[in-house]
C-alpha positions in Angstrom: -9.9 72.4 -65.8 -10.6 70.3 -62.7 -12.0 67.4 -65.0 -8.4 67.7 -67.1 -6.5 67.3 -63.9 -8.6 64.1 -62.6 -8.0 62.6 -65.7 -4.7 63.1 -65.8 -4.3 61.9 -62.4 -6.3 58.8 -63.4 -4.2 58.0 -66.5 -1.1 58.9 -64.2 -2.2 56.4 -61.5 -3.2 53.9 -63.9 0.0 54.2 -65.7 1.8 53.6 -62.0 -0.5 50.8 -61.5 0.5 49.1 -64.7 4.1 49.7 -64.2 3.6 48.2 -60.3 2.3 45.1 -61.8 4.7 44.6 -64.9 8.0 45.3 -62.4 6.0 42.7 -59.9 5.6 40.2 -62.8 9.5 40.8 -64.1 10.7 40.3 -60.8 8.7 36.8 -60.5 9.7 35.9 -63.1 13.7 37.0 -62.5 13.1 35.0 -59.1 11.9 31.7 -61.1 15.0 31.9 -63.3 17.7 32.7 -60.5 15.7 29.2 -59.0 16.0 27.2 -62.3 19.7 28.3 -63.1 20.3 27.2 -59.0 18.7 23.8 -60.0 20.7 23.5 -63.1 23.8 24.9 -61.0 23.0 22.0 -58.5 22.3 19.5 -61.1 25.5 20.4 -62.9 27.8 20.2 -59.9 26.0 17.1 -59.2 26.9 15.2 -62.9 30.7 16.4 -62.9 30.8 14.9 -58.9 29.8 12.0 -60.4 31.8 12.0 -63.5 34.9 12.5 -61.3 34.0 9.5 -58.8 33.9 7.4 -61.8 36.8 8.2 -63.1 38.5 7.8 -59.6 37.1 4.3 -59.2 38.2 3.7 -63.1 42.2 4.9 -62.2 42.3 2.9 -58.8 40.5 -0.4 -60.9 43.2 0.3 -63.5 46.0 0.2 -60.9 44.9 -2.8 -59.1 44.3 -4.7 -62.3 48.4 -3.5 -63.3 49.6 -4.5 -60.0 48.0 -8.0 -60.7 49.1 -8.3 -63.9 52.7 -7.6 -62.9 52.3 -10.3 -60.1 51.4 -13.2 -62.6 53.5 -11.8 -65.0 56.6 -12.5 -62.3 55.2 -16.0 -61.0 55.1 -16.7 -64.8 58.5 -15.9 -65.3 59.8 -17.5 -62.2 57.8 -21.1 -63.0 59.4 -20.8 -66.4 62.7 -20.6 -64.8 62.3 -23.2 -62.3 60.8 -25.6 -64.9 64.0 -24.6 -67.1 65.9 -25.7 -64.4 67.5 -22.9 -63.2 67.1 -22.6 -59.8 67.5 -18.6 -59.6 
C-alpha cells in the first residue's frame, strides 16, 4: 500500500513537473509573440507614417507646381495682350 501511494505521488509530481514546464514553455513562447506582433505593430505604424509624409510632400508639390502654372499661365496671357496691342 505504501509503495502504491509513492508511486502515485511520483507520477502526481512528475505530472506537476511536466505541466510546470509546458505552462513555462507556453508562456515563452506567448511572450516572444506579444514581442513580434509589438515589432510588426511598430513597423506598421512606422510604413503608414511614412506613407502619409509622402503623400503630404506630394499634395504641397502639387500645389506649388498649380500655383506656378497659374502664374505663367497669366504672364502668358498678359504678353499676348500687350503684344496684341491692347494695353489692358
Amino acid at each position: 500500500m505504501l509503495t502504491a501511494l509513492i508511486v502515485a505521488l511520483t507520477l502526481t509530481a512528475g505530472l506537476a513537473v511536466a505541466w510546470w514546464r509546458m505552462r513555462r514553455a507556453l508562456t515563452a513562447v506567448q511572450a516572444e509573440r506579444r514581442i513580434t506582433d509589438a515589432a510588426v505593430a511598430r513597423d506598421h505604424s512606422a510604413s503608414v507614417a511614412q506613407l502619409v509624409e509622402g503623400v503630404r510632400r506630394y499634395r504641397a508639390e502639387q500645389a506649388v507646381l498649380a500655383a506656378a502654372d497659374a502664374v505663367v499661365t497669366t504672364a502668358l496671357a498678359q504678353h499676348a495682350q500687350h503684344r496684341n496691342g491692347d494695353p489692358s
